[in-house]
N, C-alpha and C positions, 0 to 999 in steps of 0.2 A: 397540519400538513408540513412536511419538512421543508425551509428551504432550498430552493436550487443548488446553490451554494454547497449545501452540505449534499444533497445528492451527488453532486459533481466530484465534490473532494470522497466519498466514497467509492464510487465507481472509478475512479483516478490510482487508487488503492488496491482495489481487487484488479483492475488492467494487469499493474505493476507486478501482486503477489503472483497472477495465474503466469503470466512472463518468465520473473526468476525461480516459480518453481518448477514452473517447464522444464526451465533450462538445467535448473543445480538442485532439484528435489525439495524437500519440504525442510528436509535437516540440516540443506545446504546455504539457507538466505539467512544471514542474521538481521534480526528487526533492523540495527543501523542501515542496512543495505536496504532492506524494505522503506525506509524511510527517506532516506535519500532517493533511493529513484522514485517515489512516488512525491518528492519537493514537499514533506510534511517534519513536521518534529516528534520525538517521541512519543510525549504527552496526548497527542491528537489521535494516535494509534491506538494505546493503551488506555 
């Protein structure tokens, strides 16, 4: 079972992606931005 942790830092990501692409489309958020607002590093994304 996963833990919380990684739950949380998941969900904290997709919050973040469904936000910026609301806002500026799918084309319009680059990963750095994705990442910054979701307070993660690239690596952890990718």
């Amino acid at each position: 079972m996963p833990s919380t942790e990684k739950v949380n830092v998941k969900d904290k990501i997709m919050d973040k992606a469904l936000e910026l692409f609301s806002a500026k489309g799918y084309e319009g958020v680059s990963v750095n931005e994705l990442t910054a607002a979701a307070g993660i590093t690239k690596p952890l994304l990718i």
